[in-house]
C-alpha positions as YAML, in Angstrom:
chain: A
units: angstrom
residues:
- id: 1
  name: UNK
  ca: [15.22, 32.27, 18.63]
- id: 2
  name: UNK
  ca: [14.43, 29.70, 16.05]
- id: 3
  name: UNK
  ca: [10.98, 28.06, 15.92]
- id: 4
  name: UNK
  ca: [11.01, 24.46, 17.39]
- id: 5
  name: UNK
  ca: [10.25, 21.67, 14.58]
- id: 6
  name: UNK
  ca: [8.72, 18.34, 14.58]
- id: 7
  name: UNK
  ca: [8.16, 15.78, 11.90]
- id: 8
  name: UNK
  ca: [6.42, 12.02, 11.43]
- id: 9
  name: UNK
  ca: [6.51, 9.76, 8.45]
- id: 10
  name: UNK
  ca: [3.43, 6.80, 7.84]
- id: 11
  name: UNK
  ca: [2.94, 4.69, 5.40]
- id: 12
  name: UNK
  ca: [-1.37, 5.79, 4.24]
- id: 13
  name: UNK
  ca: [-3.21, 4.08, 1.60]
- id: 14
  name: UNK
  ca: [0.14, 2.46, -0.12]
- id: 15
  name: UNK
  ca: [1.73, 6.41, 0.05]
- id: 16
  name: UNK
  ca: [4.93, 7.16, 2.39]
- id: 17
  name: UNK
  ca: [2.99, 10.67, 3.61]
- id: 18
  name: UNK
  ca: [5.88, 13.21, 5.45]
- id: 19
  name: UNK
  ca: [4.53, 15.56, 8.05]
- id: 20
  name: UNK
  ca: [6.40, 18.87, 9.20]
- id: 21
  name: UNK
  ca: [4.93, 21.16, 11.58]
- id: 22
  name: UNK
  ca: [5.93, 23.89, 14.00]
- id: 23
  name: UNK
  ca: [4.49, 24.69, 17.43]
- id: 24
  name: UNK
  ca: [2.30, 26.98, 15.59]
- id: 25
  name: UNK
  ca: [0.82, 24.28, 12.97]
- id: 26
  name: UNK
  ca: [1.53, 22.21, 9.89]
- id: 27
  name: UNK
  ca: [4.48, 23.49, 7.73]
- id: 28
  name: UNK
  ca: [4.87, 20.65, 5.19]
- id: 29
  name: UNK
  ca: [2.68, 17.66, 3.98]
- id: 30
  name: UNK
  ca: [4.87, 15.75, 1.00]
- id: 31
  name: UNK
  ca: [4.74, 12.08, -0.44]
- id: 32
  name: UNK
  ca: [7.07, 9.85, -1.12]
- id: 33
  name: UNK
  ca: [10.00, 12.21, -0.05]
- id: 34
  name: UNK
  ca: [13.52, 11.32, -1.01]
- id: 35
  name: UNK
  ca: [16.20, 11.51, 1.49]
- id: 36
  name: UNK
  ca: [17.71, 14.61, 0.59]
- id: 37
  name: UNK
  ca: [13.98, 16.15, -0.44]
- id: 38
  name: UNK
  ca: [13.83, 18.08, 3.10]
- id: 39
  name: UNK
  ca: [16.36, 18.93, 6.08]
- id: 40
  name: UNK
  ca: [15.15, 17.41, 8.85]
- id: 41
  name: UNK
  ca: [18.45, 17.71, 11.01]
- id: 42
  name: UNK
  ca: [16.57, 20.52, 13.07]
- id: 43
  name: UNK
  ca: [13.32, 18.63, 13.71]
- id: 44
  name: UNK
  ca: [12.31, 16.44, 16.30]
- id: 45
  name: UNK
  ca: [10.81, 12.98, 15.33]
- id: 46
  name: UNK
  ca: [7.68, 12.01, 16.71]
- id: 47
  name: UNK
  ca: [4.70, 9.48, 16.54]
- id: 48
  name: UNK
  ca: [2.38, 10.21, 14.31]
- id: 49
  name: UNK
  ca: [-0.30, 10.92, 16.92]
- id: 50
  name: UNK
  ca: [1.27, 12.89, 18.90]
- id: 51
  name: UNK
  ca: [-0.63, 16.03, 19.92]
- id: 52
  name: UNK
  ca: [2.41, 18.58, 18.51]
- id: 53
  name: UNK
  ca: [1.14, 16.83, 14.80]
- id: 54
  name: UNK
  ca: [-2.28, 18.67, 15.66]
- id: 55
  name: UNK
  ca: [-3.90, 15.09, 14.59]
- id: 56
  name: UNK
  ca: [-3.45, 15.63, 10.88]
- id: 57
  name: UNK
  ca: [-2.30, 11.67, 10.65]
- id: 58
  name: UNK
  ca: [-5.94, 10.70, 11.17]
- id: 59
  name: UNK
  ca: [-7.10, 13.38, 9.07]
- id: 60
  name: UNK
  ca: [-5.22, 12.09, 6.26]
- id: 61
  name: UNK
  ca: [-6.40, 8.47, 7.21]
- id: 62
  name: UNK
  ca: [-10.17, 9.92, 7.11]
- id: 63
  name: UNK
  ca: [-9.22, 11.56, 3.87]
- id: 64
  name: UNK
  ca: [-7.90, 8.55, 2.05]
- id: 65
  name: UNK
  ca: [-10.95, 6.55, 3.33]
- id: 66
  name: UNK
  ca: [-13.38, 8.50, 2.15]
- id: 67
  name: UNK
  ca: [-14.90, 9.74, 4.97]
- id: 68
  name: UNK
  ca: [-13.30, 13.30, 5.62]
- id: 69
  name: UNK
  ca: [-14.07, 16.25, 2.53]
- id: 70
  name: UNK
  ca: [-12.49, 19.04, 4.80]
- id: 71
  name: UNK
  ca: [-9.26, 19.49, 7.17]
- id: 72
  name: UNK
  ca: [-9.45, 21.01, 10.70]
- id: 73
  name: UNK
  ca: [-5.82, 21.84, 11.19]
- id: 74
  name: UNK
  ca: [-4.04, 25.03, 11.60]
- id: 75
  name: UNK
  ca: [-1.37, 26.18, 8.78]
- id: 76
  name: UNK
  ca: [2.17, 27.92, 9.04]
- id: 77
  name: UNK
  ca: [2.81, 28.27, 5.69]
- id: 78
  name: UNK
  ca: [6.23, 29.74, 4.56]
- id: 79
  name: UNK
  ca: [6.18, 31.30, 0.95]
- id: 80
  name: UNK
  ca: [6.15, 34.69, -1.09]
- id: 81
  name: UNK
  ca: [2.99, 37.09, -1.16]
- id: 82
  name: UNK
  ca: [2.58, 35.89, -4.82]
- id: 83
  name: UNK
  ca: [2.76, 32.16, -3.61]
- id: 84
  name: UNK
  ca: [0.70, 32.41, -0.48]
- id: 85
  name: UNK
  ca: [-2.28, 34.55, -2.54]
- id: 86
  name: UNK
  ca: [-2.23, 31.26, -5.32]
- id: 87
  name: UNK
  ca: [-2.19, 28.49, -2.41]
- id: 88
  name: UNK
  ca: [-4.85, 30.65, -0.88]
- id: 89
  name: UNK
  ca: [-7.24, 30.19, -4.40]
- id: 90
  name: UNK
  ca: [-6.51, 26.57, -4.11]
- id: 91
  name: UNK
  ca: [-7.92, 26.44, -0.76]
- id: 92
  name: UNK
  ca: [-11.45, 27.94, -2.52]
- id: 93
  name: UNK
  ca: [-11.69, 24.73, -5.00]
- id: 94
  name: UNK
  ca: [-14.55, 22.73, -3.68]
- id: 95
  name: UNK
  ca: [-14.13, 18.46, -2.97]
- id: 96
  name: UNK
  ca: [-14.91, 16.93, -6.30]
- id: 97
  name: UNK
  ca: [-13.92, 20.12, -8.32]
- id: 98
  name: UNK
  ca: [-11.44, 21.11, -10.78]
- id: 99
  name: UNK
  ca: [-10.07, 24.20, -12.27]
- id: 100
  name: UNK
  ca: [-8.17, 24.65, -14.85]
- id: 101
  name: UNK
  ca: [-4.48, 26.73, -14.80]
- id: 102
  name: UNK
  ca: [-6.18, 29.30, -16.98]
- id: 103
  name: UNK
  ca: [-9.31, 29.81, -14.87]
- id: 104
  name: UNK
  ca: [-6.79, 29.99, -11.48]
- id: 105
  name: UNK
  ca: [-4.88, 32.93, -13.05]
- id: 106
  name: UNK
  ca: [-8.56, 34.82, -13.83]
- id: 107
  name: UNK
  ca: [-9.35, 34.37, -10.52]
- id: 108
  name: UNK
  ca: [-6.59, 35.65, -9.29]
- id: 109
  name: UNK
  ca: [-6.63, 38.58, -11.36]
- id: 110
  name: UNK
  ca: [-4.30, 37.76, -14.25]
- id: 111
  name: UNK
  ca: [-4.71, 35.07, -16.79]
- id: 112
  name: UNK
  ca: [-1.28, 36.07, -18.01]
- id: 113
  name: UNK
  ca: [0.36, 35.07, -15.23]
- id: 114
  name: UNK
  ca: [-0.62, 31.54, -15.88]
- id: 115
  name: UNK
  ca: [3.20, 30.57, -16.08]
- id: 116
  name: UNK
  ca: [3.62, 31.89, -12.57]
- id: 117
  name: UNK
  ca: [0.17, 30.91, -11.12]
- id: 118
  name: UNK
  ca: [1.45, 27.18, -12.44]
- id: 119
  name: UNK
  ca: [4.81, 27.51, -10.57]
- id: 120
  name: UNK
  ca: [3.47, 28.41, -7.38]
- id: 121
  name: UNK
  ca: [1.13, 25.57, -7.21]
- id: 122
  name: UNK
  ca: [3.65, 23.00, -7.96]
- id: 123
  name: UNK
  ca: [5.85, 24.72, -5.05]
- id: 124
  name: UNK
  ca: [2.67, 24.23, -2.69]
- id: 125
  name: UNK
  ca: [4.13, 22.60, 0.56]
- id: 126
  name: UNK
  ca: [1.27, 21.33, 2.18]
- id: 127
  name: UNK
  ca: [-0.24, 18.05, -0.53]
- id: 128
  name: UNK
  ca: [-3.92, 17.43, 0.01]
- id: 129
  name: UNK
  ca: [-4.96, 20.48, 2.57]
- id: 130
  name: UNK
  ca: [-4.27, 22.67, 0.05]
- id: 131
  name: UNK
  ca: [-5.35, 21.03, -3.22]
- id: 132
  name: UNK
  ca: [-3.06, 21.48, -6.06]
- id: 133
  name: UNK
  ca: [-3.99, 18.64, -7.42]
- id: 134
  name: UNK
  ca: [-7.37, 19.92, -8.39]
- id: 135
  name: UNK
  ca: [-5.70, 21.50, -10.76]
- id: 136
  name: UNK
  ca: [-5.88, 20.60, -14.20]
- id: 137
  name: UNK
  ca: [-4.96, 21.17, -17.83]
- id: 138
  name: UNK
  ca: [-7.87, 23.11, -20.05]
- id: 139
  name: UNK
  ca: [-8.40, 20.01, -22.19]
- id: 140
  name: UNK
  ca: [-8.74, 17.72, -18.82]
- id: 141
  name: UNK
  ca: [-5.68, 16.28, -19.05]
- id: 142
  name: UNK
  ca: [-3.96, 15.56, -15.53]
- id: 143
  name: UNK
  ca: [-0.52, 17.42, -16.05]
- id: 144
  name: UNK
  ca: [2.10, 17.82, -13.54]
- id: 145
  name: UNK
  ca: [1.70, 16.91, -9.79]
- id: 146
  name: UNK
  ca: [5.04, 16.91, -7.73]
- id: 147
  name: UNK
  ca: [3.85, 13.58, -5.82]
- id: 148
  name: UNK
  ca: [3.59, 12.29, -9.30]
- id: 149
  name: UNK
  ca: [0.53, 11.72, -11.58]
- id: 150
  name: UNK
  ca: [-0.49, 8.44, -10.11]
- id: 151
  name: UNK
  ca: [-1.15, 10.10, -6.61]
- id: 152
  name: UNK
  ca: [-2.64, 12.77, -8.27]
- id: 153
  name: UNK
  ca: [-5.00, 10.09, -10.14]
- id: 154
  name: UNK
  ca: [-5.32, 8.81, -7.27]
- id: 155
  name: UNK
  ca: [-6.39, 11.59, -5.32]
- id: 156
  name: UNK
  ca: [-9.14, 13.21, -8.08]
- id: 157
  name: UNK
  ca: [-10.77, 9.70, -7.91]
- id: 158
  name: UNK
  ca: [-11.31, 9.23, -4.17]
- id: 159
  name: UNK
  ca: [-12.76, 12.65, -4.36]
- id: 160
  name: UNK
  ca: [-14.86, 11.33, -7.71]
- id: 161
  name: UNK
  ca: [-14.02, 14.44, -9.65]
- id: 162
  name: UNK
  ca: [-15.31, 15.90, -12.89]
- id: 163
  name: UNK
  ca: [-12.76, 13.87, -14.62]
- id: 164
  name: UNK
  ca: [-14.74, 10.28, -13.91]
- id: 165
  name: UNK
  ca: [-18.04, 12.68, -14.95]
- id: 166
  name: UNK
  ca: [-16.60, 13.75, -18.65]
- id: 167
  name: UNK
  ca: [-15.80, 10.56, -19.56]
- id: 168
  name: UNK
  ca: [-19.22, 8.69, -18.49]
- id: 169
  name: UNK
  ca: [-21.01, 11.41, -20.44]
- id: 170
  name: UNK
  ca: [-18.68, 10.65, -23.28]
- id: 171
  name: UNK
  ca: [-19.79, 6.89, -23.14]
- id: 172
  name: UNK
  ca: [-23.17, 7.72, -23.36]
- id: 173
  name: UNK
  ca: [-22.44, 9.22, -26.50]
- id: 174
  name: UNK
  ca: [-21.56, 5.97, -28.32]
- id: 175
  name: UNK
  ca: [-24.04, 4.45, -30.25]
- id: 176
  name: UNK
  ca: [-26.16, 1.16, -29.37]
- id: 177
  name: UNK
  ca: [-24.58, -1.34, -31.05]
- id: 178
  name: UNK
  ca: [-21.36, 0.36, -31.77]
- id: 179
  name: UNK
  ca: [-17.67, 0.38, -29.94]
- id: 180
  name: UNK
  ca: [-14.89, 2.50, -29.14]
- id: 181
  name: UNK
  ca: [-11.05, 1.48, -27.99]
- id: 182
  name: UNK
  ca: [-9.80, 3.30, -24.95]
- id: 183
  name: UNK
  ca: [-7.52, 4.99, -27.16]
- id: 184
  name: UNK
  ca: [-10.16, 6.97, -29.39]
- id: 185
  name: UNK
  ca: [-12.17, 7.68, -26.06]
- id: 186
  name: UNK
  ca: [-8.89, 8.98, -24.60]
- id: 187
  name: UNK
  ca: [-8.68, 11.07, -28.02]
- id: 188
  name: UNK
  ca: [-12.35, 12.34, -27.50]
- id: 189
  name: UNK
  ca: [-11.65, 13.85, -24.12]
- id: 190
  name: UNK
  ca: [-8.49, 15.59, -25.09]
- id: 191
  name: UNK
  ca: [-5.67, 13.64, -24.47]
- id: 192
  name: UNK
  ca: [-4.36, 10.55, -25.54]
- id: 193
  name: UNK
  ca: [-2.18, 10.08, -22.91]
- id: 194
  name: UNK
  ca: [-4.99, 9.90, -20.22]
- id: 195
  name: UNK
  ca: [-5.44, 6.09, -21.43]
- id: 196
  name: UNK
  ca: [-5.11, 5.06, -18.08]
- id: 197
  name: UNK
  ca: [-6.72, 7.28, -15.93]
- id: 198
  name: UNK
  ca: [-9.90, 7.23, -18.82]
- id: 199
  name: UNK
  ca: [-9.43, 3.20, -18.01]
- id: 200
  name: UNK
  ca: [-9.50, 3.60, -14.98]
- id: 201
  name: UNK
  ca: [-12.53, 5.97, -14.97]
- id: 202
  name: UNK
  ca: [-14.05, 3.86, -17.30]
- id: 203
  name: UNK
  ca: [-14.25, 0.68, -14.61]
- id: 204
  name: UNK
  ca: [-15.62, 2.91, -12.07]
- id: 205
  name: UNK
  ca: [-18.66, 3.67, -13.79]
- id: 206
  name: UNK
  ca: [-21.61, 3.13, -11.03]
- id: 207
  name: UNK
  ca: [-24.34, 2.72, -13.75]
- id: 208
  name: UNK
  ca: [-23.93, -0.30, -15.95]
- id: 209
  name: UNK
  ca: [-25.81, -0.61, -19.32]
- id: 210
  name: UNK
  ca: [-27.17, 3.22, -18.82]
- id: 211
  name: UNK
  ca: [-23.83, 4.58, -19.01]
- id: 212
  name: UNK
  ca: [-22.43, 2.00, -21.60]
- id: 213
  name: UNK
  ca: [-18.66, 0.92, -20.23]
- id: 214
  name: UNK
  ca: [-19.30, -2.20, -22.35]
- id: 215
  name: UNK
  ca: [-18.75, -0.58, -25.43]
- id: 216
  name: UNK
  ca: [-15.01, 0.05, -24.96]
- id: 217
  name: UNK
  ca: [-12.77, -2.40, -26.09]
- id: 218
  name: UNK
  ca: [-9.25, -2.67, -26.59]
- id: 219
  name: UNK
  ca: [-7.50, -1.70, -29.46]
- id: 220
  name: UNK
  ca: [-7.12, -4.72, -31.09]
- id: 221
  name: UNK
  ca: [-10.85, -6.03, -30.85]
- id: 222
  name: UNK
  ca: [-10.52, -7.72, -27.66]
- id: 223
  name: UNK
  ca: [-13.22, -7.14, -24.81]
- id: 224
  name: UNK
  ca: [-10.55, -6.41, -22.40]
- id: 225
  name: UNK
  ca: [-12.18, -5.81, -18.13]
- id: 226
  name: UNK
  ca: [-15.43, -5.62, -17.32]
- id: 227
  name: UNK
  ca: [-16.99, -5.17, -13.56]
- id: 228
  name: UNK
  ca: [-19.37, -7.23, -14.28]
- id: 229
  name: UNK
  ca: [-17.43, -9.98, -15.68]
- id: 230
  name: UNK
  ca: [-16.33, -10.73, -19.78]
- id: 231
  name: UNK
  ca: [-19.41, -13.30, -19.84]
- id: 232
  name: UNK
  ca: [-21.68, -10.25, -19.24]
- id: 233
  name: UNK
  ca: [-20.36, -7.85, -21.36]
- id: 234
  name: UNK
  ca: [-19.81, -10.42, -24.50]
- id: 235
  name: UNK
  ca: [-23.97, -11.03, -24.03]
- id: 236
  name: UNK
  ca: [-24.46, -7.02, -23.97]
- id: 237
  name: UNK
  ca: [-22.69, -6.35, -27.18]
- id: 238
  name: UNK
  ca: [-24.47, -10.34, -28.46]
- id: 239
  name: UNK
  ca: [-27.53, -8.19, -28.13]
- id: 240
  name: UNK
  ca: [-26.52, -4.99, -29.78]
- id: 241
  name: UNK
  ca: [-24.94, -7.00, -32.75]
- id: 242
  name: UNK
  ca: [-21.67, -5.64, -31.73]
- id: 243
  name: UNK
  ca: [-19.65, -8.63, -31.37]
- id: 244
  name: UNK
  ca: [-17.95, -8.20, -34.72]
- id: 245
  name: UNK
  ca: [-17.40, -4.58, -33.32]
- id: 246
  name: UNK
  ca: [-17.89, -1.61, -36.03]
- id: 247
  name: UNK
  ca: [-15.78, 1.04, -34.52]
- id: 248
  name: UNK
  ca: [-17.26, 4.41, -33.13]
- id: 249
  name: UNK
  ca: [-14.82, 7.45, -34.24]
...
């Protein structure tokens, strides 16, 4: 007898978020799927509150607002022994944690495996419940994410991961008086491709002045954003003598 199948598709937080379950609980949580991502021709469309979803739509909701750190659903998860023991780990990494690849293989018993440990979490079927994107490369750098790497960005800062924490320590480390482009800061914390997400990190900082976001500048010499406005930040580095910036590297 084959299992009964239901599915629901929303629109959260600017993300098209696809929902499979089964009577027994949630099969598949994917973004932005294509059409010919998933066969769906044996699956029963529904609401997206309807009770055989098991109410993961306002999870997810709760999730992307903010408000929600932990899911109360129940899983039936299709995969290997291999698979299921990695998306098992995942489950262990705390909100607002990372791991790297290498330190998921160790815990699973086999750092060389790291290839396989890898593949397995980018085959996880169930986004955000269990959180592959937690994962990370060993120098920080974001790496692969099958939703892509802007949801994954996305994701590590509404849980205001150790990412946004490495690089306000690394501002703190430039000198009164001094300034850094977003490329060398980028550089600093491992990867230079991470300009954005480092940018992005960067104008997030919660502690102006202490944890100096005014000394970045853009690459050219230009003061670029500021949360607190260009006025502000053009009297901060005024008062550090900065304005004809000398370059931290």
């Amino acid at each position: 007898m084959i299992s009964k199948t239901y599915f629901s598709v929303e629109t959260i937080s600017g993300i098209l978020v696809l929902v499979v379950a089964s009577q027994k609980g949630i099969s598949k949580v994917v973004f932005n799927p294509s059409e010919d991502s998933l066969d769906l021709s044996n699956s029963t469309k529904l609401q997206s509150n309807d009770p055989y979803l098991f109410g993961i739509f306002d999870q997810l909701k709760e999730y992307f607002a903010g408000t929600r750190k932990e899911f109360d659903v129940t899983l039936d998860i299709e995969g290997t022994d291999f698979q299921k023991r990695v998306w098992n780990e995942l489950r262990n990494i705390p909100y607002g944690k990372t791991i790297s690849y290498k330190t998921l293989s160790e815990k699973l018993g086999d750092v060389k495996a790291i290839r396989a440990v890898g593949k397995a979490n980018g085959q996880n079927p169930i986004a955000i419940i269990i959180p592959c994107h937690r994962v990370i490369g060993a120098n920080g750098n974001l790496v692969g994410y099958a939703g892509g790497l802007d949801i994954k960005e996305k994701l590590l800062h509404i849980e205001g991961t150790d990412f946004q924490k490495r690089v306000w320590n690394e501002l703190r480390k430039i000198p009164f008086g001094k300034t850094i482009s977003y490329k060398i800061l980028s550089e600093k914390l491992g990867d230079v491709k991470a300009i954005r997400a480092v940018g992005k990190a960067n104008g997030q900082n919660p502690i102006a002045i202490i944890i100096p976001c005014h000394r970045v500048i853009g690459a050219n010499g230009s003061l670029v954003g500021y949360a607190g406005g260009l006025a502000i930040k053009e009297k901060l580095l005024h008062l550090e003598g900065a304005l004809n910036p000398e370059l931290f590297d």
